[in-house]
N, CA, C and O atoms as a CHARMM CRD file, in Angstrom:
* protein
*
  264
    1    1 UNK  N     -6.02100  -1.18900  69.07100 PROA 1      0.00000
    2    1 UNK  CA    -5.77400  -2.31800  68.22000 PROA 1      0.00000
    3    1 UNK  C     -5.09400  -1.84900  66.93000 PROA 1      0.00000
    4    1 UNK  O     -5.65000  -0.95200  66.29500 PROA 1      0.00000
    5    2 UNK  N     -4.05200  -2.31900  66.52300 PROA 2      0.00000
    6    2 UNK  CA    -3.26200  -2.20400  65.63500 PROA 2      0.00000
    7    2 UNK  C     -3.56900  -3.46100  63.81900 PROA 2      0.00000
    8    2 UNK  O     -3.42100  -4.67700  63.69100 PROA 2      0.00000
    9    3 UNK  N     -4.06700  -2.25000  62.65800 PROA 3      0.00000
   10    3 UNK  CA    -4.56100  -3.27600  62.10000 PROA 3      0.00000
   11    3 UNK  C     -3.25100  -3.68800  61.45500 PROA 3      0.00000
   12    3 UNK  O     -2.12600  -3.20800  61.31400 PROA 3      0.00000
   13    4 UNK  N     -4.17800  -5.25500  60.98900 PROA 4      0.00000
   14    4 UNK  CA    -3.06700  -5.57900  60.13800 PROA 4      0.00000
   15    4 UNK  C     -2.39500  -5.79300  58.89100 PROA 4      0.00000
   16    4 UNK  O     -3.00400  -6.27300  57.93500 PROA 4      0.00000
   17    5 UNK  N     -1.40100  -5.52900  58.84000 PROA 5      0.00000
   18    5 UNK  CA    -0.67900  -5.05300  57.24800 PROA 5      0.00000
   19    5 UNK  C     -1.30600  -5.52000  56.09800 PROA 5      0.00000
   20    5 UNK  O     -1.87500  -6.61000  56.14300 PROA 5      0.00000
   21    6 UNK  N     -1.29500  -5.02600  55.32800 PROA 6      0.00000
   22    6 UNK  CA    -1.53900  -5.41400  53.63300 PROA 6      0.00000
   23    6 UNK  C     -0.89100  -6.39900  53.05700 PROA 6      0.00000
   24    6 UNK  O      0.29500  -6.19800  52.79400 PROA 6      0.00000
   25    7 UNK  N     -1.36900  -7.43400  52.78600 PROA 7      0.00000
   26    7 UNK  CA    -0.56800  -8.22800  51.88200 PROA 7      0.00000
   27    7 UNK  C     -0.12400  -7.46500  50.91100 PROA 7      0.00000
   28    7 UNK  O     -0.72200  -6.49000  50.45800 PROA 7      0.00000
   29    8 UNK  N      0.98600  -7.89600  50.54100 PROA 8      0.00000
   30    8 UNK  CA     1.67600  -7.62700  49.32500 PROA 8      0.00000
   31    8 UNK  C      2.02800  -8.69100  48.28100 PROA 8      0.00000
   32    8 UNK  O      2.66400  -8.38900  47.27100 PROA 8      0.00000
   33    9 UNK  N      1.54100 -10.15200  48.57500 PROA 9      0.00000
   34    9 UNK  CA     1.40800 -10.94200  47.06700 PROA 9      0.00000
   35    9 UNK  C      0.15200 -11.67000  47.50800 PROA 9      0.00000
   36    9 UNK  O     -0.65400 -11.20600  48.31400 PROA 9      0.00000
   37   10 UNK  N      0.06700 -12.69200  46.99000 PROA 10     0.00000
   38   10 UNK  CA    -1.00500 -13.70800  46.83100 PROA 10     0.00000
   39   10 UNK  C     -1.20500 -14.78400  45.44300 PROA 10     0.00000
   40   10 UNK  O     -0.84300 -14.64700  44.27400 PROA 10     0.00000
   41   11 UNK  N     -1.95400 -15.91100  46.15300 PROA 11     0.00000
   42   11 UNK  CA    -1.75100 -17.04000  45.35700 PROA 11     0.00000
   43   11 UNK  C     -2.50800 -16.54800  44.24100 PROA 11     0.00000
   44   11 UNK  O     -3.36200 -15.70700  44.52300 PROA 11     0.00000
   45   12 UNK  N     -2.32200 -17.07300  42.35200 PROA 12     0.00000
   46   12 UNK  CA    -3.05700 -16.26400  41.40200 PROA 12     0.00000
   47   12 UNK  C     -4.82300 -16.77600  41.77600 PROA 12     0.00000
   48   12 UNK  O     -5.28900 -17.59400  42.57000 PROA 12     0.00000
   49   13 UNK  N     -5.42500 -15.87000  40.80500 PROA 13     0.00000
   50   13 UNK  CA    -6.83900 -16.00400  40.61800 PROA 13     0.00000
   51   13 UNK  C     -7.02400 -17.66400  39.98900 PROA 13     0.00000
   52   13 UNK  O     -7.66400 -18.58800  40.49100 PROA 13     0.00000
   53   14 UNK  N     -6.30000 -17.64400  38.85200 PROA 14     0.00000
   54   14 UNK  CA    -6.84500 -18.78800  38.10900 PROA 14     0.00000
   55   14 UNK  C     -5.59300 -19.06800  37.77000 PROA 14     0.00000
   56   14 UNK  O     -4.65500 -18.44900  38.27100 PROA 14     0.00000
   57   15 UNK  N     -5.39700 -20.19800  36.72800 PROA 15     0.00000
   58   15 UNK  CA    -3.90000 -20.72300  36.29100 PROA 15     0.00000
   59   15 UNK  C     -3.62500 -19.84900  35.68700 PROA 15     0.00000
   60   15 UNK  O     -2.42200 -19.76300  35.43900 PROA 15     0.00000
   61   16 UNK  N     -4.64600 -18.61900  35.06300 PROA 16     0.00000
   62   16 UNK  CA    -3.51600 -17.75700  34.04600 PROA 16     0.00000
   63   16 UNK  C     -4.13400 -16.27600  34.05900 PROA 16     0.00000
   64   16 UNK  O     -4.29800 -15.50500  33.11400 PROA 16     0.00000
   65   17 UNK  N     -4.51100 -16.07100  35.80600 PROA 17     0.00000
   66   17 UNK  CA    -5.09200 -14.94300  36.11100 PROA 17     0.00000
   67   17 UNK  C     -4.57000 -14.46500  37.57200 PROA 17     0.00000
   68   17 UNK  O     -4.86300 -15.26300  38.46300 PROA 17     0.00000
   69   18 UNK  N     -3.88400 -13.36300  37.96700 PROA 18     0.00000
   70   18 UNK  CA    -3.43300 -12.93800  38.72000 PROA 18     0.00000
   71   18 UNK  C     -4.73800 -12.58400  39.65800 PROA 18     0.00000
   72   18 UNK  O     -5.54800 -13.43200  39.28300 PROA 18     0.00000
   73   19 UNK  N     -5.39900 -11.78200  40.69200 PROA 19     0.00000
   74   19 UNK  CA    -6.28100 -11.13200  41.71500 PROA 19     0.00000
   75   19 UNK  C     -6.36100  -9.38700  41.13700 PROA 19     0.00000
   76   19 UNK  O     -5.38900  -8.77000  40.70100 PROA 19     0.00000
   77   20 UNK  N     -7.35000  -9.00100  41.23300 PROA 20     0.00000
   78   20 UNK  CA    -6.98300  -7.44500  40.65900 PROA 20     0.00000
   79   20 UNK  C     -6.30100  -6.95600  41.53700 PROA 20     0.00000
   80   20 UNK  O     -5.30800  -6.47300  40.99300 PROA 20     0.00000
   81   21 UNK  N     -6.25500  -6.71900  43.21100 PROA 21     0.00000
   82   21 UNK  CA    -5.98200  -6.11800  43.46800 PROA 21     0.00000
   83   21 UNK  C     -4.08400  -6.65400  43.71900 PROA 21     0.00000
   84   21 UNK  O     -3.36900  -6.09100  44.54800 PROA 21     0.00000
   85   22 UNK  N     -3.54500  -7.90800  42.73000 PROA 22     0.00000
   86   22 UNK  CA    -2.30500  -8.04200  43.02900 PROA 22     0.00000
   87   22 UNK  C     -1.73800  -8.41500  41.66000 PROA 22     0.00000
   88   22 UNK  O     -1.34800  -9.57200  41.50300 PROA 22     0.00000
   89   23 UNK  N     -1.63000  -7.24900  40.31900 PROA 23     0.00000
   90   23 UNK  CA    -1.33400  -7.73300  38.86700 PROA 23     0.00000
   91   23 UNK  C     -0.41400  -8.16800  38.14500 PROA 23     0.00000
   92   23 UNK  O     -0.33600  -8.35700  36.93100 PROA 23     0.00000
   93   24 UNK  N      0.47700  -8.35700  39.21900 PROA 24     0.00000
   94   24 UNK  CA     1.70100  -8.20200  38.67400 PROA 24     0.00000
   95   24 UNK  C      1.94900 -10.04700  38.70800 PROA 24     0.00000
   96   24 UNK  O      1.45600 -10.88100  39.46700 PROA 24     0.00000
   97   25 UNK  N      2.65200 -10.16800  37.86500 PROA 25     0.00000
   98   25 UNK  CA     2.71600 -11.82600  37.88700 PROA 25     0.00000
   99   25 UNK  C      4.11400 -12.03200  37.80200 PROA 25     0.00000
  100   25 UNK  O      4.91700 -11.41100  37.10500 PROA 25     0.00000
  101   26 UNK  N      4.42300 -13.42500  38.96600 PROA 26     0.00000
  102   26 UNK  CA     5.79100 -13.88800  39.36200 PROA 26     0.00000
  103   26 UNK  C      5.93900 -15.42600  39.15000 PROA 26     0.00000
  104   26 UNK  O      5.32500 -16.34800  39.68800 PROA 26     0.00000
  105   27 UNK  N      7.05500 -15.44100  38.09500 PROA 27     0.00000
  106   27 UNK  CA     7.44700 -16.64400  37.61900 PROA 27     0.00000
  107   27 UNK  C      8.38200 -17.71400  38.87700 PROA 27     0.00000
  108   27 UNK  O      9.49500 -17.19400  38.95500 PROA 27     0.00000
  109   28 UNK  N      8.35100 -18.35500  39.37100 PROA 28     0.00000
  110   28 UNK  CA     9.03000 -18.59300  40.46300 PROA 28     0.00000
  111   28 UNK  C     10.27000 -19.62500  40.23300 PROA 28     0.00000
  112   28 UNK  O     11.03900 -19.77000  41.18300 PROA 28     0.00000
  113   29 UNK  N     10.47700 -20.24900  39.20200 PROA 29     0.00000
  114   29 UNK  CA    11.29000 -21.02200  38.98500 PROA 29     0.00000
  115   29 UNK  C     12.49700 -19.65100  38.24900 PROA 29     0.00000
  116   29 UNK  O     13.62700 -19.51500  38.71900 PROA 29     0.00000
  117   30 UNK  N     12.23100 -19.20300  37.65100 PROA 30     0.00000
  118   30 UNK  CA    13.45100 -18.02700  36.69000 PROA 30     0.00000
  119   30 UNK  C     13.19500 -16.86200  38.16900 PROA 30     0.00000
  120   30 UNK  O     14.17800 -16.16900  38.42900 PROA 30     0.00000
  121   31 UNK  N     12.01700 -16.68100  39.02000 PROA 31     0.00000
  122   31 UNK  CA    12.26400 -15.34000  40.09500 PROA 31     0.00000
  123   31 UNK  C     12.19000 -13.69900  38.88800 PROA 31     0.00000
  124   31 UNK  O     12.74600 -12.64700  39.20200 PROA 31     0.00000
  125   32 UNK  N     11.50400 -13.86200  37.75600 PROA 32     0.00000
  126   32 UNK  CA    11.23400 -12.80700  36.76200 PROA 32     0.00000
  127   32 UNK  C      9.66500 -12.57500  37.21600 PROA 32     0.00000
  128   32 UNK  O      9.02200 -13.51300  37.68700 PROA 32     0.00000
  129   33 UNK  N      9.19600 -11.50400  37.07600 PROA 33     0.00000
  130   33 UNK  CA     8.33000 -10.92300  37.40100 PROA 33     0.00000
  131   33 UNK  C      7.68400 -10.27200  36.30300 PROA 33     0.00000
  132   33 UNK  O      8.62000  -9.90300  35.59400 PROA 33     0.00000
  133   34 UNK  N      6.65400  -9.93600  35.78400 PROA 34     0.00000
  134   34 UNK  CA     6.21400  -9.57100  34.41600 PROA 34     0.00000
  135   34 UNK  C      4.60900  -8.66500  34.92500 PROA 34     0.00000
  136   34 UNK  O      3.73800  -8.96900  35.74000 PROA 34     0.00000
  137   35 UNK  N      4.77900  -7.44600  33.98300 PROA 35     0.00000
  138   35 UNK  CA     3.75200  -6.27900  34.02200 PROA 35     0.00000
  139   35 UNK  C      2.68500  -6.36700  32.81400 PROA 35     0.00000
  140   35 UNK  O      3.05300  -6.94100  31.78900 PROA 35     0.00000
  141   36 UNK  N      1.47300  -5.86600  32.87400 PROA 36     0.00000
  142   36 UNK  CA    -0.02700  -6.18300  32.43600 PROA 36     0.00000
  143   36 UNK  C      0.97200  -5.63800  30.90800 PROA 36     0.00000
  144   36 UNK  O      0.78500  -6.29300  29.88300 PROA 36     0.00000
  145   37 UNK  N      1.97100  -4.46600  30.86600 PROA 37     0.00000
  146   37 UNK  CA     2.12100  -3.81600  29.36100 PROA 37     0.00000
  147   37 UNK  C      2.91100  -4.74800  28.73800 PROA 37     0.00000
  148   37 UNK  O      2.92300  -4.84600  27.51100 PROA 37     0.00000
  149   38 UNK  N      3.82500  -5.70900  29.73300 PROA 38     0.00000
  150   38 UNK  CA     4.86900  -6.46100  28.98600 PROA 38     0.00000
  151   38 UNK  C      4.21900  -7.72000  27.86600 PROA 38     0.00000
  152   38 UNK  O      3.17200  -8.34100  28.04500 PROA 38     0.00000
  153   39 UNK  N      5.11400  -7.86000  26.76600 PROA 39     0.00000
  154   39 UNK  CA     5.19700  -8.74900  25.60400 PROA 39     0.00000
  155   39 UNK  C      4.37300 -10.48100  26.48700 PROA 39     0.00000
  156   39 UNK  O      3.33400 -11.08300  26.21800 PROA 39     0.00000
  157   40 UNK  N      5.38400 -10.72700  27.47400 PROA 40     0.00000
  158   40 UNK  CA     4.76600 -12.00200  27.38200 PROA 40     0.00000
  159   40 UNK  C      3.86100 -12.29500  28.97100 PROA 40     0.00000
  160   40 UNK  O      3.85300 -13.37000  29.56900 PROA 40     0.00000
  161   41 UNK  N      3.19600 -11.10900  29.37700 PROA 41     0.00000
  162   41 UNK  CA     2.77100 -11.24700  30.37600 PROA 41     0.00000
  163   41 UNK  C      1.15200 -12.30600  30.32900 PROA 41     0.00000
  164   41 UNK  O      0.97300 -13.10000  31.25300 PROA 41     0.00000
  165   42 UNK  N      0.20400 -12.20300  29.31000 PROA 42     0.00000
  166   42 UNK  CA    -0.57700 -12.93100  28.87900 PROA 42     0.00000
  167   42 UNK  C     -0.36500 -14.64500  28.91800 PROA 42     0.00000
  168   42 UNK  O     -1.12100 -15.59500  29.11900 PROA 42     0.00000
  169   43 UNK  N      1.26800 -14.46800  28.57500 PROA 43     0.00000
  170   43 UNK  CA     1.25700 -15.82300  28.24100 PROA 43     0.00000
  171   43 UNK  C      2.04800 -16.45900  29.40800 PROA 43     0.00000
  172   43 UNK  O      2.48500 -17.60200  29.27300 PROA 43     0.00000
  173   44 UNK  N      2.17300 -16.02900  30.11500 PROA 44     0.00000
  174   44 UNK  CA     3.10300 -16.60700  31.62500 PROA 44     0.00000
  175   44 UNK  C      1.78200 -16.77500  32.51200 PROA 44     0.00000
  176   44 UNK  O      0.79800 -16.06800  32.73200 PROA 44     0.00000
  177   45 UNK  N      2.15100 -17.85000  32.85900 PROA 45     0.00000
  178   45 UNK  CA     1.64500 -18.86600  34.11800 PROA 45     0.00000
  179   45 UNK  C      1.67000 -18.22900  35.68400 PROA 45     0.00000
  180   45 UNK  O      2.43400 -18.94100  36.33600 PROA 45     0.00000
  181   46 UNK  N      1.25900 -17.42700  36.30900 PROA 46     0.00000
  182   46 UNK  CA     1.77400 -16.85100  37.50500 PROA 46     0.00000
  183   46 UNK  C      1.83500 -18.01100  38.80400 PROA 46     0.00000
  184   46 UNK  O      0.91900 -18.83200  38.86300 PROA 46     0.00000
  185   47 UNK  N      2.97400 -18.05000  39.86700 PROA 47     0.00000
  186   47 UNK  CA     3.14600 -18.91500  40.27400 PROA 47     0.00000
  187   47 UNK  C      2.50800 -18.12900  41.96100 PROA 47     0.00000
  188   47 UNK  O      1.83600 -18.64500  42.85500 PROA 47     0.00000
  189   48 UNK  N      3.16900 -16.51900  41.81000 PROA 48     0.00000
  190   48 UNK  CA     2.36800 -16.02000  42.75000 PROA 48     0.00000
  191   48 UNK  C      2.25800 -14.83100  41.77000 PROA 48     0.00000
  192   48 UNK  O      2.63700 -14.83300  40.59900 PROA 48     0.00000
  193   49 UNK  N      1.53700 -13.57100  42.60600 PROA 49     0.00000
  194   49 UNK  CA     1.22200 -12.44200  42.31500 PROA 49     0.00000
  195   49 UNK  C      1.37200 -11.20400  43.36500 PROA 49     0.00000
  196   49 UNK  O      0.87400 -11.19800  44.49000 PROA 49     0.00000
  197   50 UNK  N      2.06200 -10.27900  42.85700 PROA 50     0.00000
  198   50 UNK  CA     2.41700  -8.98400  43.50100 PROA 50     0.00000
  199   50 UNK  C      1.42300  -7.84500  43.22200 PROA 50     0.00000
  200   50 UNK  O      0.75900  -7.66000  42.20200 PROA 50     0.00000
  201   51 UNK  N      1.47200  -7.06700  44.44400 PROA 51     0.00000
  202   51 UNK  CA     0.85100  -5.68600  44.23300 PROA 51     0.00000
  203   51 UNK  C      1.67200  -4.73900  43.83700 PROA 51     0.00000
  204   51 UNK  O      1.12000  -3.72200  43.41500 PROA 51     0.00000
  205   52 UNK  N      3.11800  -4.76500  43.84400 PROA 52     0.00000
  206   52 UNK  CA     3.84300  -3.72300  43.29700 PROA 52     0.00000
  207   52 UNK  C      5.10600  -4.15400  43.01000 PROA 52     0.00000
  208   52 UNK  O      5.74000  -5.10000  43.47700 PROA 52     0.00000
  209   53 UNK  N      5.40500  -3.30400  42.14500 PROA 53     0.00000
  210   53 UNK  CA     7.50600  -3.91000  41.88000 PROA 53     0.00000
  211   53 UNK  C      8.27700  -3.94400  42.70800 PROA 53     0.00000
  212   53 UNK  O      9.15800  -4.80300  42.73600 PROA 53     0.00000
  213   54 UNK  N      8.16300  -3.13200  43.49000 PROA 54     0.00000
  214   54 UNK  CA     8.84800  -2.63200  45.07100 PROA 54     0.00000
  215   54 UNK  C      8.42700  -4.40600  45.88800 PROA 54     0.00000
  216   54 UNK  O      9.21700  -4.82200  46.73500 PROA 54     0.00000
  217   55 UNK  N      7.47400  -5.06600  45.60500 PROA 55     0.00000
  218   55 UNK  CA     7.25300  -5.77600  46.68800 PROA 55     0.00000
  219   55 UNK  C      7.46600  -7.23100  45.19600 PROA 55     0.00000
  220   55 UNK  O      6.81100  -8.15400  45.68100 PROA 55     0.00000
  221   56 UNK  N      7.76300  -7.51100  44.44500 PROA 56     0.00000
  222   56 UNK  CA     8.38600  -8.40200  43.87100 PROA 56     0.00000
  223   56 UNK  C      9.49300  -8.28800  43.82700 PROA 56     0.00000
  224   56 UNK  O      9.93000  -9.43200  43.70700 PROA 56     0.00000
  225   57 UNK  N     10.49400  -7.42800  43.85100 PROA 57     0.00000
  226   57 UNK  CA    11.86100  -7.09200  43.89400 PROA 57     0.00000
  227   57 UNK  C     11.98800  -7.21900  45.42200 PROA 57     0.00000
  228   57 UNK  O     12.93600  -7.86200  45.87300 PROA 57     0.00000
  229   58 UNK  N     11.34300  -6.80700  46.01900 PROA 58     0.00000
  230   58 UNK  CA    11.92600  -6.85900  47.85500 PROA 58     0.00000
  231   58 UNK  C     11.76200  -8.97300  48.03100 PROA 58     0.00000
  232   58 UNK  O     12.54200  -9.69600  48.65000 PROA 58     0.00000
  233   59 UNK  N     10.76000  -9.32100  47.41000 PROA 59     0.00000
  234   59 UNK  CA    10.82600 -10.77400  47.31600 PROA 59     0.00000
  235   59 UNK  C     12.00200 -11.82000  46.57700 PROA 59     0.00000
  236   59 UNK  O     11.97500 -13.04900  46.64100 PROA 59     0.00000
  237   60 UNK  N     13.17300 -10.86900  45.76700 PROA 60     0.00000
  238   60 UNK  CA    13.91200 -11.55300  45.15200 PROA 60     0.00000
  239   60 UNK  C     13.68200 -11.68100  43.57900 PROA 60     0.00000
  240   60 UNK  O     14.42500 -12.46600  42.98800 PROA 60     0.00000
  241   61 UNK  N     12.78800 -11.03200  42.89500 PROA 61     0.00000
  242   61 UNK  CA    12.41300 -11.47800  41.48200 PROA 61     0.00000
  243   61 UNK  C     12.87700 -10.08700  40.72100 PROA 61     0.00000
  244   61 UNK  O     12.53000  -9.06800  41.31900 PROA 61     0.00000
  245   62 UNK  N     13.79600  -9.84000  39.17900 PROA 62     0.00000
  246   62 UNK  CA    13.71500  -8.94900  38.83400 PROA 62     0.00000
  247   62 UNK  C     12.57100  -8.75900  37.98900 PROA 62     0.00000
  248   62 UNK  O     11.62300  -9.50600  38.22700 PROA 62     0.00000
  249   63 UNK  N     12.41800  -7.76900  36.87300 PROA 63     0.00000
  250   63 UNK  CA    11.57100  -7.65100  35.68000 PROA 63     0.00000
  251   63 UNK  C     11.99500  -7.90400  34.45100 PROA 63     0.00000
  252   63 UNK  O     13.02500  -7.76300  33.79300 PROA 63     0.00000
  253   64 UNK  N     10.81500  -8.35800  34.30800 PROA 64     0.00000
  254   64 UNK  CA    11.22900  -9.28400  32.56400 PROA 64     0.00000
  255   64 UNK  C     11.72900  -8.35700  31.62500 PROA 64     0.00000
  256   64 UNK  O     11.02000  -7.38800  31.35300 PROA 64     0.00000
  257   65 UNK  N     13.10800  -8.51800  30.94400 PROA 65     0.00000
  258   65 UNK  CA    13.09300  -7.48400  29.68300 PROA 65     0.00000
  259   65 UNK  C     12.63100  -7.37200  28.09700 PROA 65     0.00000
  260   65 UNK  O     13.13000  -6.90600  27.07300 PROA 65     0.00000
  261   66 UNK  N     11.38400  -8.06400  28.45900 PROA 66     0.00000
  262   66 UNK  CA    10.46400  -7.91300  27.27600 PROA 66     0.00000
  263   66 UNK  C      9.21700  -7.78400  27.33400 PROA 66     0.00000
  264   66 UNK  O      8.56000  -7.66700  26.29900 PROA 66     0.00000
């Protein structure tokens, strides 16, 4: 039996809380993606949530430059 893969996003925790094990938060209307160190990551709404940059960028979203 072959297990099966890891998600790599998921719907957020709360309206303004990502899942631990997926922190990365994705704006879906702009497709910007924002990290726990970035300026306005607190204050963005996550629409979904990523486990890694590699897997928000393979989804189409770049990173926020602030």
């Amino acid at each position: 039996m072959v297990p099966a893969p890891k998600p790599t996003s998921a719907k957020p925790a709360s309206k303004w809380n990502c899942p631990a094990w997926a922190p990365i938060k994705g704006n879906a209307p702009s497709k910007i993606y924002h990290l726990k160190n970035q300026r306005f990551y607190t204050k963005t709404t996550p629409e979904i949530c990523f486990t890694t940059e590699a897997a928000a960028k393979q989804a189409g979203y770049r990173k926020s430059k602030v």
